[in-house]
C-alpha positions in Angstrom: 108.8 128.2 98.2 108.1 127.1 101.4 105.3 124.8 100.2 106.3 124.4 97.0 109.1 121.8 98.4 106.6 120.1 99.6 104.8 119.9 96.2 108.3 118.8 94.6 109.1 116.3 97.0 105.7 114.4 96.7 106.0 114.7 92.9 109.4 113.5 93.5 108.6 110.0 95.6 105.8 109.5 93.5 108.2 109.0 90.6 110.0 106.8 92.4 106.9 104.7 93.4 106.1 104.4 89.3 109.5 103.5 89.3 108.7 100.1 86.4 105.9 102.2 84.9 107.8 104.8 83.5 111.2 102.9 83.1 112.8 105.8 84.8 115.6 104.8 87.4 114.2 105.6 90.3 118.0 107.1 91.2 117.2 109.7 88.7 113.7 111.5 90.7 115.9 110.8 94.1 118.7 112.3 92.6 116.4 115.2 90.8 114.4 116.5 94.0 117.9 115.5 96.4 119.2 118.5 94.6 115.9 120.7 93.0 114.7 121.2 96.8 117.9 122.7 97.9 117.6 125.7 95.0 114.3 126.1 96.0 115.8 126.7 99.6 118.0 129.5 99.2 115.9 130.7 96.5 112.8 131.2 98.9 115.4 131.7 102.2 114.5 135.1 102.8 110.4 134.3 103.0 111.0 130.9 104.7 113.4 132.4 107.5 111.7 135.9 108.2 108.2 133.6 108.6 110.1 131.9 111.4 109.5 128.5 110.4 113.2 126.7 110.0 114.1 125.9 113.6 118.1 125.3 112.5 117.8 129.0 111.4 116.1 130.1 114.5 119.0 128.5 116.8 122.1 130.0 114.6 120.8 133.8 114.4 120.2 133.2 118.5 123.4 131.9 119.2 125.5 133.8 116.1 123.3 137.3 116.0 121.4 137.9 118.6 120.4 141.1 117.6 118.5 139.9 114.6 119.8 141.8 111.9 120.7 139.7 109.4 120.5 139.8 105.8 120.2 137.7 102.7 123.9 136.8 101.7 123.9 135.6 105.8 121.1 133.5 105.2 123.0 132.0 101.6 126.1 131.7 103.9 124.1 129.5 106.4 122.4 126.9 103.9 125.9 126.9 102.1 128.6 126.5 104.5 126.3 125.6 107.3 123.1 123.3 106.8 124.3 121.3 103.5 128.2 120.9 104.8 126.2 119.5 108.6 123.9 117.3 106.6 126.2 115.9 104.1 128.7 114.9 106.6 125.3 112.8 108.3 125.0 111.3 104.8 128.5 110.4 104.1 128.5 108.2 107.1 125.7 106.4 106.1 126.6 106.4 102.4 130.5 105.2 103.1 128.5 102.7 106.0 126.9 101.0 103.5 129.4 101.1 100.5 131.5 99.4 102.8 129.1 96.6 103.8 128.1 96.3 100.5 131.7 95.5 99.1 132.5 93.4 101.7 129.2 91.2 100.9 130.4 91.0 97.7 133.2 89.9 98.2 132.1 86.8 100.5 129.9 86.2 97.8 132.3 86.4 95.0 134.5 83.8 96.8 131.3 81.9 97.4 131.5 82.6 101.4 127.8 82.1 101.2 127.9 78.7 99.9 129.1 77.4 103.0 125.5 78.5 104.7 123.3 77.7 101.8 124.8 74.2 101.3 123.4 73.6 105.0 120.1 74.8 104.5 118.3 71.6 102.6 114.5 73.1 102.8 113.0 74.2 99.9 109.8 74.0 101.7 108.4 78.2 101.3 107.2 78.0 104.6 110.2 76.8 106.4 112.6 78.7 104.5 110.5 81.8 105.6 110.8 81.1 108.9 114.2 80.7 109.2 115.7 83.0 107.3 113.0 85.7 108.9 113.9 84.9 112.9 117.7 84.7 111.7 117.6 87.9 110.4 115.5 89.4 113.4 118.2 88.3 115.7 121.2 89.0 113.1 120.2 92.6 113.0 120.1 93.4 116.9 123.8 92.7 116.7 124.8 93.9 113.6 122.2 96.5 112.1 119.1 96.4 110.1 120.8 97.5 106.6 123.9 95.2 107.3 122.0 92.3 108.0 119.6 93.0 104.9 122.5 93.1 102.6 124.0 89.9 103.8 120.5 88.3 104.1 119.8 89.6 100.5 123.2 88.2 99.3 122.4 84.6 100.7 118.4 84.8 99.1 119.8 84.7 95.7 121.8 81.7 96.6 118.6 79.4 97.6 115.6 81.2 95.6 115.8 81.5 91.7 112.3 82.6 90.8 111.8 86.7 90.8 108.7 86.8 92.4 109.6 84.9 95.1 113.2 86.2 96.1 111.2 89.6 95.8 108.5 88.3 98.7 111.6 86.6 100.5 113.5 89.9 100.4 110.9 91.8 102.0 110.4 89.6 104.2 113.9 90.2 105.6 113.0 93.7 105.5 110.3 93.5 107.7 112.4 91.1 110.0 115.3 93.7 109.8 113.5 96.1 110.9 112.0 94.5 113.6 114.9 93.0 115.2 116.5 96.6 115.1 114.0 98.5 117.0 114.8 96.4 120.1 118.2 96.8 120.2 120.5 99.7 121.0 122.4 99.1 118.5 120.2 97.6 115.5 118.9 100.6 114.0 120.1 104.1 113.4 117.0 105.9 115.9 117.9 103.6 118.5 121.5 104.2 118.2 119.9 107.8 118.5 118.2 107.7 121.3 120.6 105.4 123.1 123.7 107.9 122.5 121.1 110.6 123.8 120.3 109.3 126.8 116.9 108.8 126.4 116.9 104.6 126.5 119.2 102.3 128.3 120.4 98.9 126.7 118.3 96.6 128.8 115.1 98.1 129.1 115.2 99.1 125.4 115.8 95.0 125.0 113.2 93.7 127.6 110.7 96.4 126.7 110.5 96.0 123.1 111.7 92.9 122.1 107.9 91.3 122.9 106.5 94.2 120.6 108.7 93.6 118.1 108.7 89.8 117.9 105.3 90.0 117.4 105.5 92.8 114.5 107.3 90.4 112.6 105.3 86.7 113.8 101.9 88.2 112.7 102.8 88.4 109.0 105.1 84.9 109.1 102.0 83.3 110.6 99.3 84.9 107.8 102.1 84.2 105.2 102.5 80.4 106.6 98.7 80.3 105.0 99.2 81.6 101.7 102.6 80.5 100.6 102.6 77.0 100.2 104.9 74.9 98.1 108.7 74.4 97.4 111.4 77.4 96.4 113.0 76.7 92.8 116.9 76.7 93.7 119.4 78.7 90.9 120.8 75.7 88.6 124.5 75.0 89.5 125.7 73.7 86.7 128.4 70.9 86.8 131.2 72.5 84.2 131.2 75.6 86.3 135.0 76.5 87.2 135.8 77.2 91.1 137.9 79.4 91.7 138.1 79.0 95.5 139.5 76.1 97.6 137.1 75.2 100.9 139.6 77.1 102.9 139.4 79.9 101.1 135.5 80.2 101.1 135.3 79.1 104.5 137.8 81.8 105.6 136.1 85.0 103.6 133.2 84.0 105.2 134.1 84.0 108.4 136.0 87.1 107.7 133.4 88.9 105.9 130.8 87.9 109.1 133.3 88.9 111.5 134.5 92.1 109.8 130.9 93.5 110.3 130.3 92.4 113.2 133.2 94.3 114.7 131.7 97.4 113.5 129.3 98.1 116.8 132.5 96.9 118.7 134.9 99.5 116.9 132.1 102.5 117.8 131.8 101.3 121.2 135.3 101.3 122.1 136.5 104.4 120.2 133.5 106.2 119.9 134.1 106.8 116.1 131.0 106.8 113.3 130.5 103.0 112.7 131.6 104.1 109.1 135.1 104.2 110.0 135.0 100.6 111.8 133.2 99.5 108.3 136.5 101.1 106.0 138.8 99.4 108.3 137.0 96.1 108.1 136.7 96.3 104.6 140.8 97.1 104.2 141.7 94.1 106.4 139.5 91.8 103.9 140.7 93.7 100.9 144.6 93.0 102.3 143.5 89.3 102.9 142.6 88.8 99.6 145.5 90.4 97.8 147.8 88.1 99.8 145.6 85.0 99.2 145.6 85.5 95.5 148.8 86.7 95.1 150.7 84.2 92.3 147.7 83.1 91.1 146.3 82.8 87.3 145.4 85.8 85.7 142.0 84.3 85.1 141.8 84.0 89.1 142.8 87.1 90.1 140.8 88.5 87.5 137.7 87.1 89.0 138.4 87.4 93.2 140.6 90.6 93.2 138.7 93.2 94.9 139.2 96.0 92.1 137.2 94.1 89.8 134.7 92.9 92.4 133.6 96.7 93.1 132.2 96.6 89.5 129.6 94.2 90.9 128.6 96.9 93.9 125.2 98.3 93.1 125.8 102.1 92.5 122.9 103.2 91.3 121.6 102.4 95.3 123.7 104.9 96.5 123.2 107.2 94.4 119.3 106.4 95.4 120.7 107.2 99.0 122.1 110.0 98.5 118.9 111.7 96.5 116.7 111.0 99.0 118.8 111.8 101.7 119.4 114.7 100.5 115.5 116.1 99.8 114.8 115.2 103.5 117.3 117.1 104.5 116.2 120.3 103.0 113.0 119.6 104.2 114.6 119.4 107.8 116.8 122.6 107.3 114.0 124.7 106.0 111.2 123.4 109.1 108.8 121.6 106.8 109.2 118.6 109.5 109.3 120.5 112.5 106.2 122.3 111.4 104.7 118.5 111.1 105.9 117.1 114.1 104.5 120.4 116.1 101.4 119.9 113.9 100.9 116.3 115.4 101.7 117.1 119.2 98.6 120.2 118.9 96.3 117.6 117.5 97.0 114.1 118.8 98.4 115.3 122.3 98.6 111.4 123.3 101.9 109.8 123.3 100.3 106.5 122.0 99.4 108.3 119.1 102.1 110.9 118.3 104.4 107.9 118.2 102.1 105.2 116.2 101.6 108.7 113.6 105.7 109.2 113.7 106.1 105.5 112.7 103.4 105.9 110.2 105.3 108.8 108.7 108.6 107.2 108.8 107.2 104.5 105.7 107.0 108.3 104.1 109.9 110.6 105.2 113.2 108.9 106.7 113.0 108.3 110.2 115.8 109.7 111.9 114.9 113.0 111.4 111.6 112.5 112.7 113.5 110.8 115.7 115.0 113.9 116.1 112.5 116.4 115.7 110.9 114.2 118.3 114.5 114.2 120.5 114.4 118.4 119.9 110.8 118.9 120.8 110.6 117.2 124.3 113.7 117.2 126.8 114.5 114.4 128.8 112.9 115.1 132.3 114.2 114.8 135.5 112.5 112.2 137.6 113.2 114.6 140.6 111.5 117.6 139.2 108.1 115.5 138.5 107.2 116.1 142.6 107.4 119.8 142.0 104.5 119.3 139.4 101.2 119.9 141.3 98.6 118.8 139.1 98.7 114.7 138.9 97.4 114.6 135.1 100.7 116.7 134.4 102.9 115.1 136.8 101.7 111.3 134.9 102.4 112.8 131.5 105.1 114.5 132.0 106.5 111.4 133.5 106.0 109.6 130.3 109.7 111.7 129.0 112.1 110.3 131.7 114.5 108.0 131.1 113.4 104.8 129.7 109.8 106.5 129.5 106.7 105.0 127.7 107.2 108.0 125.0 111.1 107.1 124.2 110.8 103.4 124.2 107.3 103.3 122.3 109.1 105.9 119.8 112.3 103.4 119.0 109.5 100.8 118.2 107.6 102.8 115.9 110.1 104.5 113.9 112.2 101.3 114.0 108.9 99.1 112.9 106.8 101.4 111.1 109.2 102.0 108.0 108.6 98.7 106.7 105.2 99.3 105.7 106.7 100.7 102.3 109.8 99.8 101.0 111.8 102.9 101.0 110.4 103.6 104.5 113.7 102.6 105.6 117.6 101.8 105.0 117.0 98.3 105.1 114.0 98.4 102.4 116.0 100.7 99.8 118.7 98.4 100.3 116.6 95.3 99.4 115.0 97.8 96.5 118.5 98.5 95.1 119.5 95.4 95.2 116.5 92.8 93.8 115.0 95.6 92.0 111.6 95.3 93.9 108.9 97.4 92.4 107.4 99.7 94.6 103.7 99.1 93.4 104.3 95.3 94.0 105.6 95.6 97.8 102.5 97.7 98.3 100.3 95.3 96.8 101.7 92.6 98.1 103.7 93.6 101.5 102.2 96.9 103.2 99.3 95.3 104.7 101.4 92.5 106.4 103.4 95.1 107.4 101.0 97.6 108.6 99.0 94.5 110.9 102.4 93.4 112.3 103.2 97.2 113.0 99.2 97.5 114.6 99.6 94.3 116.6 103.3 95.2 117.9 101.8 98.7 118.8 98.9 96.6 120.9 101.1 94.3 122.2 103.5 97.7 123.8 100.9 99.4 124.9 99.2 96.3 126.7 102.2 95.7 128.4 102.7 99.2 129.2 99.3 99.2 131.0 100.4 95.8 133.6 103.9 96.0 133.9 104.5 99.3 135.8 107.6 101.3 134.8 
């Protein structure tokens, strides 16, 4: 069984990748192996734990039964009531995260909160637009995140680009920004929210460490793209009979709630030390009551059209629901060791920090990052800096140094699994975001995007480790 979820995980994403192909959803496979690998788990739990390969087991008959005798409705009672009931409250937050974000986007949109931006931005010119919108969003999403800023980001592409193709290059090129712009802050991405609650980075260093790495994943692929994309973006027709059904107060103001509504999210977890979930719900029922008071004696027609009951129609489900599938699958591959066995698996056989990290970020366009992040976070402690005298030989003492605080291992490991996701597009939240909301094929962002991505990624990589060789830490 223990294999075999490997088997029906990879049969699994590569349904999704032949997503247009087969005119399957890809929520349905997400949805499909989200749920087939967790039969397979209790199914094969008796082989799979008496091998000794889930760690999560491992830890709970230690700590629970330390004697070791244990038995098969024990080891049903753990995945049950123990591994699925930890991991799903771990996806809730993300799931209710971004249902929240996504509503309130769409609600700035739907009271055309976006139009006060996209009226000020008069380039159609390819290359400047690129530009703009990609170091906006790099800079956007170390504040806010790299999923919030992609749906916003998203939201205001379809404003200034009409043509498919083009939104669909556009969009991933906000991915790639996103992404980029997350993995040097301590707040812009879900790994280095990790390994800054963990103790294993501090905000500036993480900032004056890795923004230079990062800038430069995402200025290698503007500058190649500045060479091929030439010409002017078609803008969506506005036509002239169009009602409005907002006043320039009234779009001004949702915007500037919408913005700020989101951007008190990092603020509300900081303060009260909540899931940034819960600062997203209360965001999003501030707006909500805002918009019930503004429209309140309207026209039907009005109310019909801005009230926020109607506007969660417009919220794309089927992304969630993508979320949650895949979210899901990793999961079971978590619980049952599949990725610990990997992660052990590259520390025999690359035994080079450089390279266990570059392979992590290389996995995490594959598997989600975070639990790679925290397979990495599990398998090697924080070390003292005061124990590294007792450590005789000097080849030990240097490497071992590498896992203090603000070492070369943790900040190289926020860049990677922060960067290295967008060389696919469901290699991270941001790109399954973008995916779920444009529709982008997966065949046509590896065509078209994974090779910008992966040279930005490479060039990032050399950039970290260059610096890391000059600028003693």
């Amino acid at each position: 069984m223990f294999v075999l979820m490997v088997v029906v995980f990879l049969l699994g994403y590569l349904a999704i990748a032949l997503e247009h192909p087969l005119h399957v959803d890809k929520a349905i496979p997400a949805l499909m192996i989200g749920t087939l690998l967790w039969v397979l788990y209790i199914f094969g739990a008796f082989d799979i734990f008496s091998a000794g390969l889930s760690e999560a087991w491992n830890s709970f008959v230690a700590k629970e039964h330390p004697g070791g005798d244990v038995g098969i409705e024990e080891m049903r009672h753990f995945i049950v009531d123990n591994q699925i009931i930890h991991h799903l409250g771990e996806i809730s937050e993300i799931l209710f995260f971004l249902l929240g974000a996504m509503t309130i986007v769409e609600i700035t949109d739907q009271h055309d909160g976006f139009k006060v931006i996209t009226d000020r931005i008069r380039t159609t010119s390819k290359v400047k637009l690129l530009w703009v919108l990609s170091i906006l969003t790099f800079f956007m999403s170390a504040v806010l995140d790299n999923l919030t800023t992609t749906i916003v980001m998203v939201a205001l592409l379809r404003k200034l680009v009409s043509e498919k193709e083009t939104r669909w290059f556009f969009a991933s090129m906000i991915v790639l920004a996103a992404n980029a712009g997350g993995a040097w802050s301590p707040i812009g991405d879900v790994t280095t929210i990790m390994l800054w609650i963990g103790g294993q980075v501090t905000t500036v260093k993480i900032i004056l460490r890795v923004i230079l790495p990062s800038l430069v994943t995402l200025v290698i692929p503007l500058v190649l793209c500045s060479f091929i994309h030439k010409g002017c973006v078609t803008r969506p027709l506005v036509r002239e009979d169009e009602p409005v059904y907002t006043t320039p107060f009234e779009r001004k103001l949702m915007l500037v709630l919408g913005v700020s509504g989101l951007l008190f999210v990092p603020v509300f977890k900081t303060i009260t030390h909540l899931p940034p979930y819960q600062g997203m719900l209360l965001s999003l029922s501030v707006i909500w009551l805002v918009t019930e008071l503004l429209h309140h004696g309207k026209s039907a027609e009005i109310r019909s059209k801005l009230k926020v009951v109607n506007i969660l129609r417009r919220v794309e489900f089927p992304t969630i629901f993508f979320f949650l599938g895949i979210l899901l699958a990793v999961a079971a591959l978590q619980s049952a060791g599949q990725l610990t066995v990997l992660a052990t698996w590259l520390d025999e056989n690359l035994g080079n920090i450089y390279l266990i990290d570059l392979a992590i970020g290389l996995l995490s366009a594959v598997v989600d990052n975070v639990p790679l992040v925290a397979g990495a976070m599990g398998m090697y402690p924080i070390v003292d800096p005061a124990n590294l005298s007792a450590i005789a030989d000097p080849a030990m003492q240097e490497y071992m140094g590498y896992f203090v605080q603000d070492g070369l291992f943790w900040e190289f490991l926020a860049y990677c699994a922060g960067t290295g996701g967008s060389i696919l597009i469901i290699g991270s939240a941001a790109g399954v975001a973008a995916m779920g909301m444009e529709k982008i094929d997966f065949i046509w962002y590896l065509k078209k995007i994974s090779l910008l991505a992966l040279l930005g990624y490479l060039a990032g990589a050399a950039v970290y480790f260059l610096q890391a060789q000059f600028i003693h830490h």
